[in-house]
C-alpha positions as CSV (number, residue, x, y, z in Angstrom):
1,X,-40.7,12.9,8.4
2,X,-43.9,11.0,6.9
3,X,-43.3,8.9,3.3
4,X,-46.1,8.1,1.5
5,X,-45.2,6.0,-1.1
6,X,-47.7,5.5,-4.2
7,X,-47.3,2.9,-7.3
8,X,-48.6,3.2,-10.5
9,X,-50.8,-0.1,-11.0
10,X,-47.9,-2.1,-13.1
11,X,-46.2,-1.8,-10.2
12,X,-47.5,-3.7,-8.2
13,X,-46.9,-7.1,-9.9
14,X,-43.8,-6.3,-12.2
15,X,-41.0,-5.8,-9.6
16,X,-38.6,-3.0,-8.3
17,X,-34.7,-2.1,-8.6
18,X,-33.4,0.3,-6.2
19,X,-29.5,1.1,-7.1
20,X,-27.5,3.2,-4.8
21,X,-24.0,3.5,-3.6
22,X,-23.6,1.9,0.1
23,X,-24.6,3.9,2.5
24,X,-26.3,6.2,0.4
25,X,-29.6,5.5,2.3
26,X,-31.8,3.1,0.3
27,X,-32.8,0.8,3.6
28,X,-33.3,3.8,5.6
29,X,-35.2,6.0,2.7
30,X,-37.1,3.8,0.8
31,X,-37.5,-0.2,1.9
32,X,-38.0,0.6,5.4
33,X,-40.8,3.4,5.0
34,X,-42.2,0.9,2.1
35,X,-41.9,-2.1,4.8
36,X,-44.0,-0.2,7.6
37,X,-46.5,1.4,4.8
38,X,-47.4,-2.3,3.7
39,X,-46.8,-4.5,6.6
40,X,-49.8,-1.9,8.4
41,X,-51.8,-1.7,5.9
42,X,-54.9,-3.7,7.1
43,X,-53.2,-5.1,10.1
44,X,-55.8,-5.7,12.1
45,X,-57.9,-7.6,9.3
46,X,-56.7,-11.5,9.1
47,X,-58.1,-11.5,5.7
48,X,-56.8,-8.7,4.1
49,X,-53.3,-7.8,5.9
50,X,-50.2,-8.3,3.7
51,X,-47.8,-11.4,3.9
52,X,-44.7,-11.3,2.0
53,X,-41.2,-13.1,2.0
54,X,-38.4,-11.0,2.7
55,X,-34.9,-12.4,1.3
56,X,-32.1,-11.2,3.4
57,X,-28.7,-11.9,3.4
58,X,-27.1,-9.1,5.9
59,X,-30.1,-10.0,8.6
60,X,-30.1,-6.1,10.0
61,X,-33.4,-6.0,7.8
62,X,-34.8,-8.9,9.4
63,X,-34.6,-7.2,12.7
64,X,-36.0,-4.2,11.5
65,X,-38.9,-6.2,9.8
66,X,-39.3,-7.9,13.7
67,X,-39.6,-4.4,15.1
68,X,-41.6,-3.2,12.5
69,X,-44.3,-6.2,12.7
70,X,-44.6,-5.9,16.7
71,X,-45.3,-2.1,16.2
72,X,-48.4,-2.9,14.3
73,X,-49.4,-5.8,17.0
74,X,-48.1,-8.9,14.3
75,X,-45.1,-10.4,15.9
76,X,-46.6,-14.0,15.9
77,X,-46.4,-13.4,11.5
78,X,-42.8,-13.3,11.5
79,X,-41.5,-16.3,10.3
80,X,-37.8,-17.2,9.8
81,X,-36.3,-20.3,7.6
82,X,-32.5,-20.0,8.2
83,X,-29.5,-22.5,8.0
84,X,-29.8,-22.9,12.3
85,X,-33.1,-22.3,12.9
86,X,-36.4,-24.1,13.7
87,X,-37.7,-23.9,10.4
88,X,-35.3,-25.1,7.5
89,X,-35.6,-25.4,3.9
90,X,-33.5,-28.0,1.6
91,X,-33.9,-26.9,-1.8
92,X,-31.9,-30.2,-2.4
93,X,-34.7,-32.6,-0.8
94,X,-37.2,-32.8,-4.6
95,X,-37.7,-35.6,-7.1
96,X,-35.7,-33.4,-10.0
97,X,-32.7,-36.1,-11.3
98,X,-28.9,-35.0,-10.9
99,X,-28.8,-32.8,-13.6
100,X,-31.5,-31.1,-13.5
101,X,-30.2,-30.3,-9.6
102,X,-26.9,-29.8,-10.9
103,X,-28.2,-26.8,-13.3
104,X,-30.8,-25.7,-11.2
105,X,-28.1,-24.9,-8.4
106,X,-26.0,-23.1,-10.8
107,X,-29.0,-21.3,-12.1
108,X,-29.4,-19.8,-8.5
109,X,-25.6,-18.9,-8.3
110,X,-25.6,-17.7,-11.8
111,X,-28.8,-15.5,-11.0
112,X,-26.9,-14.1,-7.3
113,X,-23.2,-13.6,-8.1
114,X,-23.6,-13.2,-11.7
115,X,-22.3,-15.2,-14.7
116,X,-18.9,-14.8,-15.2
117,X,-18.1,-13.0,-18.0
118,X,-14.4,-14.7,-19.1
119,X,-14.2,-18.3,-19.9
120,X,-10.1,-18.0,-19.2
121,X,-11.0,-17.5,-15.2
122,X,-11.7,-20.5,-13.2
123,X,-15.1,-20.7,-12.2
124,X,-16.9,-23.2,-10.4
125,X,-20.4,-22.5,-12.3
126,X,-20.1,-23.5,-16.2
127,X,-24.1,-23.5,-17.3
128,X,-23.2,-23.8,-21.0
């Protein structure tokens, strides 16, 4: 089954939430079909073709992504920054002063897992 997948022009620049149970299908019926619509569009053209940053934290999508960019002939764009290897990235390594890091780590966490909502549970992120 072919999935076209059209965007209304907002779209394009104001972001996406897909919600689903697990295992309800949302890799399988809408980011993968999206990743092989995009990632081919203008493949062959250096100027043109689409580069994006994928943020992963299971790393099946990766190797989907992997498969998908080799299908199209793009293998050498894959680019991976991880924790072990050959490209890293240390968000700690910048001129900001100790807190300013301090908050802008929480701020991260905070945005990930989620502020936590009772001040009577002991958490390690306290932004206020």
């Amino acid at each position: 089954m072919a999935i076209r997948l059209q965007s209304l022009d907002w779209g394009l620049y104001t972001g996406i939430a897909l919600f689903g149970s697990i295992g309800s299908g949302k890799t399988y019926g809408l980011i993968l079909p999206a990743m092989r619509q995009l990632f081919a569009y203008k493949a062959d053209d250096p100027d043109r073709k689409l580069y994006d940053i994928v943020l992963e934290v299971k790393g099946g999508l990766c190797l989907q992504l992997q498969r998908i960019l080799k299908w199209r002939g793009r293998e050498q764009d894959y680019v991976e920054v991880s924790l072990d290897g050959n490209i890293r990235y240390n968000s700690l390594n910048n001129s900001l002063g100790p807190y300013a890091q301090v908050f802008n780590i929480a701020s991260i966490i905070t945005s990930i897992w989620g502020k936590v909502r009772s001040r009577s549970c002991s958490s390690p992120i306290q932004t206020s």
